[in-house]
N, C-alpha and C positions, 0 to 999 in steps of 0.2 A: 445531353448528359455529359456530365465532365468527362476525362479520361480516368483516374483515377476512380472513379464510381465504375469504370466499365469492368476496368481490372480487378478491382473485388468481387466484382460479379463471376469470375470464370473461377470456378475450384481449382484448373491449373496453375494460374497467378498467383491463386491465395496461398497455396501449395510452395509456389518457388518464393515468393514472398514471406513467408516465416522460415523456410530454409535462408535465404538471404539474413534474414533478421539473425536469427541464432548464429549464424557464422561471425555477423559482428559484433554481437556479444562477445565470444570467442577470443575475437580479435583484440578487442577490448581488452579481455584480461588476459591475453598472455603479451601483449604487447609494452603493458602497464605495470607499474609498482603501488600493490595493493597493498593495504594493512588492515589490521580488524581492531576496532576500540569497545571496549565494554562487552565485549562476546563473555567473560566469563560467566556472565548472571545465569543467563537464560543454556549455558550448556551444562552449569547445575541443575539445571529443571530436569533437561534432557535426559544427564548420569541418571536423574532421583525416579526419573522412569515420568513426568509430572507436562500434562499438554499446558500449551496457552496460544495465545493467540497475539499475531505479530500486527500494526498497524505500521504503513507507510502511506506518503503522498503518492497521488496519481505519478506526479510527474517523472516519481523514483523509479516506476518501474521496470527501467529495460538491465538493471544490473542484478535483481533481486536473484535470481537463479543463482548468481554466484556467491551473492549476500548472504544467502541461507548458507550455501554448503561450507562459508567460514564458518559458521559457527556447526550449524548440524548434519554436517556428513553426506551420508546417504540414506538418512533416518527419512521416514516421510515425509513428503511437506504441500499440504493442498492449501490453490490461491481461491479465492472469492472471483470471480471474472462474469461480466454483464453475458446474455445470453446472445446480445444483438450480434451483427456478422461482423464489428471492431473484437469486439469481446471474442470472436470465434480464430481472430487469428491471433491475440495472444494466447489465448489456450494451448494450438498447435505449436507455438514457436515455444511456451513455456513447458512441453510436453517432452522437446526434445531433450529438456536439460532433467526428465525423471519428476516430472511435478505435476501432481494431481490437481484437477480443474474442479470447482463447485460451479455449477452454473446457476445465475441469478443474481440477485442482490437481497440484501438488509431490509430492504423498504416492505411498506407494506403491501397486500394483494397474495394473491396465489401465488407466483414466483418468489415473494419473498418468504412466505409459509414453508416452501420445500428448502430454499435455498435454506433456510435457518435448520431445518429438520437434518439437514446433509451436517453442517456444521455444528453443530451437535453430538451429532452418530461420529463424526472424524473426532473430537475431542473426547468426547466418554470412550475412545478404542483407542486414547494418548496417544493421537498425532496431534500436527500444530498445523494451523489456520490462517492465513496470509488474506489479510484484506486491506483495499486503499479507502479510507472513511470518507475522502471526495470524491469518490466514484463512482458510477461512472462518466458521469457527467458533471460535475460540479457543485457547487460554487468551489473554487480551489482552495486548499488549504484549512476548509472550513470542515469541520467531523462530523459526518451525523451522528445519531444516536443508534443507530443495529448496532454498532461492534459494542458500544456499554450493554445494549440488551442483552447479545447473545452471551457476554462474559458474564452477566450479572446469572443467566440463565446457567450457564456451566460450570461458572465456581470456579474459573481459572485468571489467569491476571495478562494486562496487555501489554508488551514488550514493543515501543517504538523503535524504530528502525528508520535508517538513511544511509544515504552515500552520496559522496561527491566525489570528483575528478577536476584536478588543475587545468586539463584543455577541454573545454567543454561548448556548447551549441544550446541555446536557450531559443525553441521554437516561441513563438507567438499564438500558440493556442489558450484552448482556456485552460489548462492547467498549467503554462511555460513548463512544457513538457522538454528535460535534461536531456540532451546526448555527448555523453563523453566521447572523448577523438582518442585514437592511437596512442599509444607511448606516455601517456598521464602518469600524473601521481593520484593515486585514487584512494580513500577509503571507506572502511565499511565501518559504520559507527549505529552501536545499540545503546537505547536510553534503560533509564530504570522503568522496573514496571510500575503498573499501575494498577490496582486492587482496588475491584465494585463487589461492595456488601451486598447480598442476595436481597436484606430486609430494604434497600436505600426507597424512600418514596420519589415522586416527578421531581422535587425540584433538587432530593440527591444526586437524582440519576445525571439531570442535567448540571448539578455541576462536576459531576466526574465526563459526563461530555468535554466540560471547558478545561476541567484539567489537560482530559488527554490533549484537546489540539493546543493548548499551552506546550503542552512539554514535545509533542512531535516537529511544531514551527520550531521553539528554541532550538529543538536536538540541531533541523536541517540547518538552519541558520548558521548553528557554532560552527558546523560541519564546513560549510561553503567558507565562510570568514577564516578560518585555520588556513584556508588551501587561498586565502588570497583574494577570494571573490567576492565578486557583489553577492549580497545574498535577494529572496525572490519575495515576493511579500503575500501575504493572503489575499484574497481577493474581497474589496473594499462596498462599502457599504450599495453603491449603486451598481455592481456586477451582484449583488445577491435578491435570491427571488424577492417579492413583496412581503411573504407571512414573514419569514426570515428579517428580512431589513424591521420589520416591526416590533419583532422581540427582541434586535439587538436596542433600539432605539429605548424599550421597557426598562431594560437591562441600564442603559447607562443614565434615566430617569429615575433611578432608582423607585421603579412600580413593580 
């Protein structure tokens, strides 16, 4: 067994490990020069009393605690977070910064039935809804189809969301999971939203799918290139499952 497999295994670890983590978030931003672009839209919603639902990539997610509260306060704000024991230490470490956990995912099955039923119950009682559409496991970059369902379902619209950092650490997983360094210039940048017709059938649905990951890759993209950086790409035809590869391949056969 690796070591890092042993360490997740002891609740004490797990424990000093999402304190470690949230300290350097912390660190992050008080160390950094942060700005917020586009926050006005979505803290209209907020004033109007009005939920929706925020979409980010996997990889964005270690600044979002502080992403949100540029724009929304200490108004609520619960994330989407996979049930398995990766998902269980973002929970804890997203806990500390006041942020309510849905456990599960969008997909189908039992876990996703409740997961959706939670997400739901949070929006009809105007909170907003943090979900990563590559998550939790991948294809990167790529959006499923839950977060159109469940906005199609709730009548609210989806607000993309990013950030980047001028000194930053691009792991080699599968999402090139971000970690910004100390002392950055950072910002926090929200897209316009995106509005799914209740009545849309499969093949509306699925192209407000392509809208969304359209406009989330642009958002991050613009975001990383402003501050100087490479930016990171989706993940290409032979990283994506088989069904997947097949209907992109439909898609650009025009069938």
């Amino acid at each position: 067994m690796q070591w890092h497999k042993k360490i997740i295994k002891s609740d004490k670890m797990r424990g000093i490990l999402c304190w470690l983590a949230a300290g350097y978030v912390r660190l992050i931003r008080v160390t950094g020069s942060w700005r917020t672009e586009g926050g006005d839209h979505p803290a209209h919603y907020l004033t109007e009393g009005k939920p929706f639902i925020v979409v980010f990539w996997h990889q964005r997610l270690l600044m979002m605690p502080y992403t949100w509260r540029s724009v929304g306060g200490d108004r609520p704000f619960n994330m989407l977070i996979s049930a398995h024991r990766d998902g269980e230490l973002i929970s804890r470490t997203i806990a500390r910064f006041g942020i309510k956990t849905i456990a599960g995912s969008t997909g189908k099955g039992k876990g996703g039935a409740a997961a959706l039923r939670q997400i739901l119950k949070a929006l009809k009682s105007g909170e907003v809804v943090g979900m990563t559409p590559d998550g939790p496991r991948g294809p990167r970059m790529r959006a499923s189809d839950g977060v159109i369902q469940a906005a199609r379902m709730a009548g609210v619209p989806i607000f993309p969301l990013t950030y980047s950092a001028s000194n930053r650490k691009v792991f080699g997983s599968w999402d090139r999971f971000v970690l910004p360094l100390p002392f950055s210039r950072g910002v926090f940048h929200w897209g316009d939203p995106v509005f799914v017709d209740r009545k849309l059938d499969e093949a509306g649905l699925e192209a407000k799918r392509i809208e969304l990951e359209t406009a989330l890759t642009k958002l991050t993209q613009e975001t990383d290139r402003a501050l100087g950086l490479d930016v990171i790409i989706p993940a290409g035809p032979d990283e994506l499952p088989k069904q997947k590869r097949s209907a992109m391949a439909a898609g650009e056969n025009g069938s």
